[in-house]
C-alpha positions in Angstrom: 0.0 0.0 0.0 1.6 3.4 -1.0 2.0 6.0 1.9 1.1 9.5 1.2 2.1 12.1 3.6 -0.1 15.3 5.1 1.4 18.5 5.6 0.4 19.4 9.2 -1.6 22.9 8.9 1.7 24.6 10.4 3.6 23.4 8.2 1.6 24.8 5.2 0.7 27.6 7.2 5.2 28.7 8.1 5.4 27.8 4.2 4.1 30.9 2.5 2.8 33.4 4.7 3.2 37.1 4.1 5.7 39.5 5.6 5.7 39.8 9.3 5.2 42.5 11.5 7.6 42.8 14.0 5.8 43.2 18.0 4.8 46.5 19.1 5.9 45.9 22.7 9.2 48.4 22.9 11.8 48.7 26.4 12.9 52.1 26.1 14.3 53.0 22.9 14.7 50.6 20.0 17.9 51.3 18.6 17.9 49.1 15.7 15.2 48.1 13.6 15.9 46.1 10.3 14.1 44.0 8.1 14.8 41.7 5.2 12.3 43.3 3.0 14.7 46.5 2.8 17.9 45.2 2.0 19.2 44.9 -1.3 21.8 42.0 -2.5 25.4 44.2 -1.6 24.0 47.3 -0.2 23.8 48.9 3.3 20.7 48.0 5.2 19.2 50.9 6.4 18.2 51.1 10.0 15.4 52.8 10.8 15.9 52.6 14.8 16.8 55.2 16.4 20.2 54.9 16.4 20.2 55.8 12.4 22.6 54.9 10.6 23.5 51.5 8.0 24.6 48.1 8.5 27.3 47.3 5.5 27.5 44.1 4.2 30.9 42.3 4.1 33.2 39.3 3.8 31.0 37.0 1.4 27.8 39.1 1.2 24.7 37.9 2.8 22.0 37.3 0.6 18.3 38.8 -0.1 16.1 35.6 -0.5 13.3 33.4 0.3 13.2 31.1 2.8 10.1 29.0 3.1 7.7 31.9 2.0 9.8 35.2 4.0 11.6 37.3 2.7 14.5 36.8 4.7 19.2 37.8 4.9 20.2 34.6 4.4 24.5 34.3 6.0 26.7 31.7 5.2 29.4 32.0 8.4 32.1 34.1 6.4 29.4 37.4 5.6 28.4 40.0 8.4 27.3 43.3 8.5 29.0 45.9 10.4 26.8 48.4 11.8 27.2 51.7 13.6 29.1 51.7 17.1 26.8 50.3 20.0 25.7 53.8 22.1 26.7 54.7 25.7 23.6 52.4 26.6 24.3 49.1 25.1 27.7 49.6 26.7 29.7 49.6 29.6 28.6 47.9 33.4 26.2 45.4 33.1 24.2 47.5 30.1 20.5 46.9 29.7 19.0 45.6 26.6 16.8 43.5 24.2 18.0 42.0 21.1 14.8 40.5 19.2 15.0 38.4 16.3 12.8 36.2 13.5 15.0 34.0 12.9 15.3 30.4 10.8 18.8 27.7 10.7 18.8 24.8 8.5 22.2 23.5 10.9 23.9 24.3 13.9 27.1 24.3 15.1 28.3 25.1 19.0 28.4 28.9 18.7 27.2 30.9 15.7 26.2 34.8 16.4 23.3 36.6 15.2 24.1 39.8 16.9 27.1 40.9 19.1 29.0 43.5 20.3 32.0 44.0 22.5 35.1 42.3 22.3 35.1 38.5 22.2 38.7 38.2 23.9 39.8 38.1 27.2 39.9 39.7 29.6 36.4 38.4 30.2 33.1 40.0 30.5 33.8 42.6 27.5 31.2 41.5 25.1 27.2 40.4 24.5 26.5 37.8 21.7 23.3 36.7 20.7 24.0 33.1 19.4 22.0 29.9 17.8 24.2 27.7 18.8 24.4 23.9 20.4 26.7 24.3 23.5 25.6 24.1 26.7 27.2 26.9 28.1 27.3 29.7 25.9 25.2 28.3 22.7 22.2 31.0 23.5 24.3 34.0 24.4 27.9 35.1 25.5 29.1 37.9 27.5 32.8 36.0 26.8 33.9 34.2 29.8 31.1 35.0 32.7 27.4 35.0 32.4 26.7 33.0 29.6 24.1 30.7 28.7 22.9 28.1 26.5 19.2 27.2 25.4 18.6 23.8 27.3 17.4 25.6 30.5 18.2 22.0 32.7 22.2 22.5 31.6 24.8 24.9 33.5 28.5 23.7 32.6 30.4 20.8 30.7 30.6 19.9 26.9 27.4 18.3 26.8 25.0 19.7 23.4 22.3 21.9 24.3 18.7 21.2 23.0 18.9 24.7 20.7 15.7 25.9 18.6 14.7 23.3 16.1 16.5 23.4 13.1 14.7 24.2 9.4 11.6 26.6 11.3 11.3 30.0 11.9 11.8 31.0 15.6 11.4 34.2 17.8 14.4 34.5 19.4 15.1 37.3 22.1 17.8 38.3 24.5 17.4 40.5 27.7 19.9 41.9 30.0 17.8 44.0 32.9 21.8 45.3 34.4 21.1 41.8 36.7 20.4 38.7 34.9 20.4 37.8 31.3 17.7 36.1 29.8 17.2 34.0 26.3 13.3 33.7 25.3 12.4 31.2 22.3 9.0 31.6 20.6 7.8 33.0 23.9 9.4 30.8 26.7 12.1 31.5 28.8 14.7 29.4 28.8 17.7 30.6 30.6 18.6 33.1 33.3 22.2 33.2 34.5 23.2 36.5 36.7 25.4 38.7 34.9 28.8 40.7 35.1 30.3 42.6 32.3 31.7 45.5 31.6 31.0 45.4 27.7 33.5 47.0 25.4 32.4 49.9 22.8 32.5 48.6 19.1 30.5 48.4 15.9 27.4 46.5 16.4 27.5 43.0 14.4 25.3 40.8 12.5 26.3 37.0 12.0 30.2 37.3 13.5 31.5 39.0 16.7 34.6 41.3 17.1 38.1 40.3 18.0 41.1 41.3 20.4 42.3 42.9 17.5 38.9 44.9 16.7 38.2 43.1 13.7 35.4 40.6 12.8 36.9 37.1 13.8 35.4 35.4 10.7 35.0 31.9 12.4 32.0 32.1 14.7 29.8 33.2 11.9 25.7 32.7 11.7 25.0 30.1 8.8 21.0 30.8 8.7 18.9 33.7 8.0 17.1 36.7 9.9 13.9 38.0 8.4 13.9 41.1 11.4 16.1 42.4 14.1 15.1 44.5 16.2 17.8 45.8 19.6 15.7 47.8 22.1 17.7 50.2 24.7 16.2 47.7 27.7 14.7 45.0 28.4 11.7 43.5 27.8 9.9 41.7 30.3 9.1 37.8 29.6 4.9 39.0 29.4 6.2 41.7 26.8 8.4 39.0 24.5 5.3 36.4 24.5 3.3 39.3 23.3 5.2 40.3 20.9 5.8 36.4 19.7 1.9 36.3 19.7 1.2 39.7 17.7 4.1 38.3 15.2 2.2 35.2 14.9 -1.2 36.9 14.4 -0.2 39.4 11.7 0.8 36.5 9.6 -2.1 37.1 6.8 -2.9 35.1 4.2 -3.1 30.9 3.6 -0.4 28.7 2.3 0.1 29.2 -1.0 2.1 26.8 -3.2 2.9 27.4 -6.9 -0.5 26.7 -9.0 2.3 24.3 -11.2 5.8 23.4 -12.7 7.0 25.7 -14.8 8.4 22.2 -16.5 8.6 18.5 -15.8 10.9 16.3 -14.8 13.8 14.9 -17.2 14.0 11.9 -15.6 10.7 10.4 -14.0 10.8 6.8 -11.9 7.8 5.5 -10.1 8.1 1.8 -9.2 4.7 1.4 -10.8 6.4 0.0 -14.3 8.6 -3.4 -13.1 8.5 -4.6 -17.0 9.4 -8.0 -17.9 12.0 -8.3 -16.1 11.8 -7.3 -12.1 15.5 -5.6 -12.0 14.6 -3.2 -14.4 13.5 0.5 -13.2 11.7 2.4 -15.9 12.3 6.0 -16.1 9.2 7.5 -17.9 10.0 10.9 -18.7 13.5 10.0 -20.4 15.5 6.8 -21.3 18.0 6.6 -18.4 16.8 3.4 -17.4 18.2 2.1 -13.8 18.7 -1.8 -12.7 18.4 -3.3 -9.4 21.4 -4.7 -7.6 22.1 -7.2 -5.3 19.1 -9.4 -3.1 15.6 -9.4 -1.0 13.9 -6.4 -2.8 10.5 -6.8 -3.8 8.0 -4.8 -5.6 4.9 -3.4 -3.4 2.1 -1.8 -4.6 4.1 0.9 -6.7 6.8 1.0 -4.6 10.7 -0.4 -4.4 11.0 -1.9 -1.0 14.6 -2.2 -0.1 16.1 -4.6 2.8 18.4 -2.5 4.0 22.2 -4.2 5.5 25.5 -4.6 4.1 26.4 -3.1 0.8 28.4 -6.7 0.3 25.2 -8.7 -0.3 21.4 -6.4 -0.3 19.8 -4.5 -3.3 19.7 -1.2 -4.4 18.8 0.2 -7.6 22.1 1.6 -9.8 20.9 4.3 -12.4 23.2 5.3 -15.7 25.8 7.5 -15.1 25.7 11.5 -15.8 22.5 11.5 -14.7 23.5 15.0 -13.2 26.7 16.3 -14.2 25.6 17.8 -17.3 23.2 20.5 -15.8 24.0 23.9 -14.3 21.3 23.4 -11.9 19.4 20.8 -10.6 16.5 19.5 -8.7 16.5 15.8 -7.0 12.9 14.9 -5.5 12.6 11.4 -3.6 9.3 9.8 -1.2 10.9 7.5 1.0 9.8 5.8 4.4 12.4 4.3 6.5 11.8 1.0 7.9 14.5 1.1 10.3 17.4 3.4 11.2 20.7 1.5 10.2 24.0 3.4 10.0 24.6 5.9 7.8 22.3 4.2 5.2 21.6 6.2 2.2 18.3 7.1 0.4 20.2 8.1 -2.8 24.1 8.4 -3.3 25.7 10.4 -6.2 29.3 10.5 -6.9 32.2 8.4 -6.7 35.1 7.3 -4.7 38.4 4.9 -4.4 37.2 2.5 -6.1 35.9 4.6 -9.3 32.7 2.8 -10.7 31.2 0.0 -9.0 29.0 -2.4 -10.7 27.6 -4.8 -8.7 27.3 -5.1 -4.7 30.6 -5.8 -2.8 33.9 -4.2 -2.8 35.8 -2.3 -0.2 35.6 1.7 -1.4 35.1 4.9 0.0 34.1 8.5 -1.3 36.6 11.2 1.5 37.5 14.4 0.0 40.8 13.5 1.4 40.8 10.1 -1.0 39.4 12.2 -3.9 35.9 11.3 -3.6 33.4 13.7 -4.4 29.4 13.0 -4.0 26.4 14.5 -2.9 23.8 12.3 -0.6 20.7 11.4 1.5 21.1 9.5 4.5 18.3 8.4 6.4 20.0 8.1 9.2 22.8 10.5 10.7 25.2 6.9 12.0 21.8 5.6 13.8 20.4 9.0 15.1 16.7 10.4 14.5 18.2 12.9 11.9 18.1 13.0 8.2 21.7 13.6 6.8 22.2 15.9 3.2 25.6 16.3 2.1 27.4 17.5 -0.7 31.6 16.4 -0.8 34.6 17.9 -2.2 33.4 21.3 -3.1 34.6 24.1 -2.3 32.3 25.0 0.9 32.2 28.2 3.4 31.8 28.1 7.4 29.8 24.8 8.5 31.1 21.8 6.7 29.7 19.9 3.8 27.0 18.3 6.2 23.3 19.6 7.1 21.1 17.4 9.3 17.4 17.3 10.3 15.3 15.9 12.6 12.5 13.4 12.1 14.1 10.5 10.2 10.4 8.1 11.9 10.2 4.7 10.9 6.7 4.1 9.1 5.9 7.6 8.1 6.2 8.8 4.7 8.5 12.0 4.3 9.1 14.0 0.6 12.6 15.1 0.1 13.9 17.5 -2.3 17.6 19.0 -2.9 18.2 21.2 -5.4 21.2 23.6 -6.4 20.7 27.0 -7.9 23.8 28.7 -9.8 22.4 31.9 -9.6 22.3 31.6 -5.6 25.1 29.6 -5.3 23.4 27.3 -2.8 22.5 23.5 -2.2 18.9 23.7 -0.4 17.6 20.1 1.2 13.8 20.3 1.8 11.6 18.3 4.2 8.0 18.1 3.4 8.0 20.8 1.6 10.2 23.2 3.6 13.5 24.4 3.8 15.7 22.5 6.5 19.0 23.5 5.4 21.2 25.0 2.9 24.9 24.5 1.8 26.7 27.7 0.2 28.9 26.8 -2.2 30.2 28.1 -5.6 30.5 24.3 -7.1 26.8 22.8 -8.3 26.3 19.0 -9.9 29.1 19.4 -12.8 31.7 19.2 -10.4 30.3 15.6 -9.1 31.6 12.8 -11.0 28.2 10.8 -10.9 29.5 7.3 -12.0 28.0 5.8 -8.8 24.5 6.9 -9.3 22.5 5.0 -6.0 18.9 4.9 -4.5 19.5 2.7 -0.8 23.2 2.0 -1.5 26.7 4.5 0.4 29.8 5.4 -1.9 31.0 4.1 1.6 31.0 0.5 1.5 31.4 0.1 5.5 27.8 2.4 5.7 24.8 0.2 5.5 22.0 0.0 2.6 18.6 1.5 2.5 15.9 -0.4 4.9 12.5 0.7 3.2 10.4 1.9 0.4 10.9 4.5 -1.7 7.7 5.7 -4.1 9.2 8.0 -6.3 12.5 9.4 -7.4 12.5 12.6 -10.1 15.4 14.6 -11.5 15.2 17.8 -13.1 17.3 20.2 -15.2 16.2 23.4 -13.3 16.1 24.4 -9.5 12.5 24.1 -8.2 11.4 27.1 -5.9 9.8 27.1 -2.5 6.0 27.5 -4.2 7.1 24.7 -6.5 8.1 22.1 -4.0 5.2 22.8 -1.7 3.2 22.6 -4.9 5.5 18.7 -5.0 4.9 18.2 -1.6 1.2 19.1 -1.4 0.4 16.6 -4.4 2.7 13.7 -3.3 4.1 11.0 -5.3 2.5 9.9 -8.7 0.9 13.6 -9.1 2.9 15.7 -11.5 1.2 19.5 -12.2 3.0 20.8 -15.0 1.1 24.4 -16.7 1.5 24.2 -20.2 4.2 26.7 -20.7 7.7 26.4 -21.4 10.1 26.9 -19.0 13.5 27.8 -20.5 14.4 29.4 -23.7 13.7 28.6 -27.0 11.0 26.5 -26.2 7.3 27.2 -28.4 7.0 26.4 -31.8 4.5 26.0 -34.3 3.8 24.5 -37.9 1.0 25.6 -40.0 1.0 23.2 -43.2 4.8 22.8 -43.9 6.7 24.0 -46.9 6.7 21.4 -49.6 10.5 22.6 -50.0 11.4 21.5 -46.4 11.9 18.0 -46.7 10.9 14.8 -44.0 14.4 14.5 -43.1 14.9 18.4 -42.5 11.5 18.5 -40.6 13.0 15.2 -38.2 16.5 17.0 -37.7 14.5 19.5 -36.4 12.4 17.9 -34.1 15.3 15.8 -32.8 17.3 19.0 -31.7 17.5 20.7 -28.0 17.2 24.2 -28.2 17.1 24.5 -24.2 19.3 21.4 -23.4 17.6 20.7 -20.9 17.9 16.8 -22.2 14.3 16.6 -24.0 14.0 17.2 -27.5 12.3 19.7 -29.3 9.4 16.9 -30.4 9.0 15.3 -26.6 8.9 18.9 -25.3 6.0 20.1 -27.0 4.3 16.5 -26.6 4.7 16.9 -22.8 2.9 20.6 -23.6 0.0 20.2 -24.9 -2.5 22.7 -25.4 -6.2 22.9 -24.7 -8.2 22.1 -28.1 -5.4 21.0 -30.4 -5.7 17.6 -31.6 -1.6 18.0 -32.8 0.5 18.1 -29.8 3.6 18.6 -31.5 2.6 21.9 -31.8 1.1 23.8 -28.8 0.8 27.2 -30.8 -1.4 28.0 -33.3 -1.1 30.2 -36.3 -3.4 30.9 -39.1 -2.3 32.8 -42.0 -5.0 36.1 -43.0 -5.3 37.2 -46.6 -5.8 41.1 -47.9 -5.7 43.2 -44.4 -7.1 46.2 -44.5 -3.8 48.5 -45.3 -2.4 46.3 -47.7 -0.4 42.9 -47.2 -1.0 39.7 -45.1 -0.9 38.8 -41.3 -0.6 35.9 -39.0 -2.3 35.7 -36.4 -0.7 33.7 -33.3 -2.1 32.4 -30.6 -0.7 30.8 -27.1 -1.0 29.9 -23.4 1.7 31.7 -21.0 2.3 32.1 -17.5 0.5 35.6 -16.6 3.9 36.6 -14.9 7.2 35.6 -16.9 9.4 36.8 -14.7 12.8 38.0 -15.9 12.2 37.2 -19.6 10.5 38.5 -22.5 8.9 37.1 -25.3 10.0 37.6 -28.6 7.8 36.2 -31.8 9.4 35.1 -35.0 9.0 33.3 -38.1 10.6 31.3 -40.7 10.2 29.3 -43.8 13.5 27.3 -43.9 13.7 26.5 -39.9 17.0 28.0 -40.4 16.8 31.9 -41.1 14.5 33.1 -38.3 13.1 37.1 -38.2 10.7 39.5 -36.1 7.5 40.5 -38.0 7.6 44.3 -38.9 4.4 45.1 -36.8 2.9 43.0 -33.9 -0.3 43.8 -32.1 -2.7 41.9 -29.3 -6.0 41.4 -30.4 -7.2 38.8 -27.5 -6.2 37.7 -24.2 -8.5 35.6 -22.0 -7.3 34.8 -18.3 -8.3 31.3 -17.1 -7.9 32.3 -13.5 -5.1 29.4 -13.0 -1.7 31.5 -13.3 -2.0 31.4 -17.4 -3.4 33.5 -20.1 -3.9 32.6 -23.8 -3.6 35.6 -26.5 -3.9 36.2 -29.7 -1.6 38.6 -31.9 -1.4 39.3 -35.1 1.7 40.1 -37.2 1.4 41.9 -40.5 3.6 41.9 -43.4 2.6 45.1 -45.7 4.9 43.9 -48.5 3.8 39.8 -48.4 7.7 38.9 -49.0 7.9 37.5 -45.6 6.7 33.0 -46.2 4.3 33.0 -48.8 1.1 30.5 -48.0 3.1 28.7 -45.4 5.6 29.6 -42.6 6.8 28.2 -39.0 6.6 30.4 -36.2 7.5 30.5 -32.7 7.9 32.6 -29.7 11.9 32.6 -28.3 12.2 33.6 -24.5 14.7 36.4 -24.0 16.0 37.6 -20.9 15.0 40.9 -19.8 17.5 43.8 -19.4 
């Protein structure tokens, strides 16, 4: 029987919800006031506190983006801002203050600032830190050496981890000093109050990294998430204040969940256990022709899912796909439903890349993928060694502060969860979603070219001592393009055997039509044609427009329609074109031309709209006409299409 997730109504609700407004509740003077929806990629975030002034971006740059439906500064753990120098009042003996944060992490480390200021040296006492961190002693906030604090209210000293805010959700976040006792408040709770000493140190104020002996950012204590507000008040809130202001954040969320109404395009590679064939090792792949085999014993087939055994790598299946399934796209998208059976070490949901042993063909074999041996891979565990956590990592790139690994809580036998990493060039980021939200990301300037995919595994390591899958997996999907936030919800909302594609293309190059082809353009001319790529995205130009088609046109190798009109008033001929599109085509233009050799292609001399009808689903269809006042352009017949052109 398959097993189809829910998304839990909070899960929809954190996924797409519209700006917050940061609490009204203010102790004394807020000071700083900044929020993601002002700042532009590279330049100074305004503050609009009262302290005035502008927080300059530096190191790598922090990032203007999205994450799980807010706008939100996303910090990689070698970016900062540096902001103006913290007043008289957020200095000096035991200074009172708030610092209040919205606030999201996809992985944490022991220590990683959000906001500091002060010196983070000895002698102690000199600095406050706000941190999302895991340590026990200091993880929640520093003051460098005396009167710090971690999250896990039950903890006071030693190495032991911290229970810190979950990983991959937004949290409220807030620290108070009252000149007495500090304080750390998550989503409304306290959970820490350690008396306080300090005699904090006048710097710049920082966001993501603290300050140095030397007075200059450290650079190795750095934030790796994202803050959609912060907000430092001159005093400090009491704890009824913070839950109110958690609570009026919560309520001003307006609007429902709202994933994309579809694909902007398909998957290139499509398998769904529902097609064994002839023979039960093969694994169809329906929307292309890399077609995978299963490896090694005890899998079985179950009502249109793979069910693997899990165990050593030596002996127990897994499913072994053709190589350069990845490695030939700029970005990429790979989407997986799996439910574990049980949690076995390190075992792998899907393994890309390769290691000592280069390729390896069948089970067995003593191999393993470490940078430091060459190997190079991006994975899924199921299992962080035997932990609850999901493990995503991507190996031998070039990566910033936090390590090539991202894990996530929730890895529970018997329930269904939908996985999805992508990697986005123009972001320069790996992103692993759960269920249809962010959970972590991974900066890094290397995407899926740099992988050598030659070991292209669902349930199987590229380290033979970590164990095989234990059980099912309902669908895997691959696609030339990095899906966004609305698109995986979209994904994730629909679950496995759903696909929601609008018919529209999603790259360039991608719309064409025929109306009644030249007799001087021959069979073979007309099959080179449809055989080519213009997008190379890996489907053709024939498949593409088969998986397009169009409402009303019994042809579905061509989704646009042109008919050819005779003595316009003026003078000449026209065509008149019409197609479906997205209502918003963001970034791109579209540019119509024609031809009658598929070779030579040209704009019309005058274009016009003469119909456009919404159909209220994200898409439009309209009707233009293109006249030719001097009827030199194709004669009776022509081929036409619309090219999309990036916008200046």
């Amino acid at each position: 029987m398959k097993r189809h997730f829910t998304l839990s109504a909070a899960a929809l609700l954190l996924a797409s919800l519209s700006t917050l407004h940061a609490g009204s509740h203010v102790a004394g003077t807020l000071l700083v006031d900044l929020h993601a929806g002002s700042y532009a990629n590279g330049s100074p975030w305004n503050n609009t506190g009262s302290l005035g002034g502008t927080f300059s971006p530096a190191g790598t740059t922090p990032k203007r983006e999205t994450i799980n439906g807010l706008a939100s500064v996303v910090f990689d753990g070698q970016d900062w801002f540096a902001g103006p120098a913290a007043p008289a009042t957020l200095t000096g003996t035991n200074p009172t203050c708030t610092i209040e944060c919205w606030v999201w992490n996809g992985n944490t480390s022991a220590f990683e600032l959000m906001a500091a200021w002060g010196h983070g040296a000895a002698p102690n006492g000199r600095e406050i830190g706000f941190s999302y961190g895991e340590h026990a002693v200091f993880g929640a906030f520093t003051h460098f050496g005396t009167g710090d604090g971690g999250w896990d209210p039950t903890l006071t000293a030693g190495p032991s981890l911290a229970t810190t805010p979950t990983v991959g959700d937004w949290h409220h976040l807030v620290y108070t000093c009252d000149g007495t006792s500090a304080r750390a408040y998550m989503d409304g709770a306290l959970m820490k109050t350690v008396a306080v000493t300090a005699n904090v140190t006048a710097t710049p104020i920082l966001l993501g990294q603290r300050t140095g002996a030397a007075g200059t950012p450290l650079t190795t204590q750095g934030f790796t998430g994202a803050l959609h507000y912060v907000r430092i008040h001159s005093e400090a809130l009491g704890a009824d204040e913070v839950l109110l202001n958690y609570e009026e954040d919560l309520q001003n969320r307006t609007g429902e969940a709202r994933a994309a109404d579809a694909l902007k395009c398909g998957p290139v590679h499509r398998y769904s256990f529902d097609y064994p064939g002839t023979q039960t090792t093969n694994v169809h792949d329906s929307a292309g022709t890399a077609h995978g085999t299963i490896r090694g014993a005890n899998y079985a087939w179950v009502g249109g899912q793979l069910e693997f055994p899990g165990g050593s790598s030596a002996t127990e299946a897994y499913v072994d796909l053709p190589n350069g399934l990845i490695s030939g796209h700029t970005d990429i998208t790979l989407e997986v439903w799996a439910t574990l059976r049980s949690r076995q070490n390190w075992s792998r949901i899907l393994d890309i890349g390769s290691g000592t042993a280069g390729e390896v063909t069948a089970p067995g074999g003593t191999f393993n993928a470490a940078a430091a041996n060459g190997g190079k891979y991006v994975m899924l565990a199921a299992s962080q060694g035997t932990s609850s956590r999901h493990a995503m990592e991507v190996s031998g790139v070039p990566h910033l502060h936090g390590g090539p690994t991202r894990a996530s809580e929730h890895n529970d036998p018997g329930v269904t969860h939908h996985h999805v990493i992508t990697y986005s060039a123009a972001q320069q980021e790996w992103r692993h979603y759960m269920d249809g939200l962010v959970v972590s990301c991974i900066p890094s300037a290397s995407g899926p070219a740099t992988i050598p995919d030659v070991n292209v595994w669902l349930g199987r390591s590229n380290f033979s001592t970590d164990s095989n899958f234990d059980g099912w997996v309902d669908e895997f999907r691959v696609y030339a393009c990095a899906l966004t936030d609305a698109e995986v919800l979209r994904n994730a909302y629909d679950g496995p055997d759903v696909l929601t594609v609008l018919p529209v293309p999603c790259s360039f190059q991608e719309w064409v039509m025929e109306n009644n082809p030249n007799a001087a353009i021959t069979p073979a001319a007309l099959q080179a044609y449809r055989t080519q790529d213009w997008d190379q995205d890996g489907i053709s130009n024939a498949l593409e427009f088969a998986l397009l088609p169009m409402p009303g046109i019994s042809n579905n190798t061509a989704p646009v329609i042109a008919e050819r009109e005779a003595n316009l008033p003026g003078g000449g001929t026209g065509w008149t074109f019409t197609y479906r599109r997205l209502i918003t085509l963001p970034g791109v233009t579209l540019v119509p031309e024609i031809t009658n050799d598929l070779s030579t292609w040209f704009a019309p001399q005058s274009v016009e709209r003469i119909a456009a009808v919404d159909h209220e689903d994200g898409t439009i269809t309209e009707t233009w006409r293109w006249r030719d006042p001097d009827d030199d352009c194709c004669g009776d017949r022509a081929f036409a299409r619309l090219r999309e052109e990036p916008r200046d």
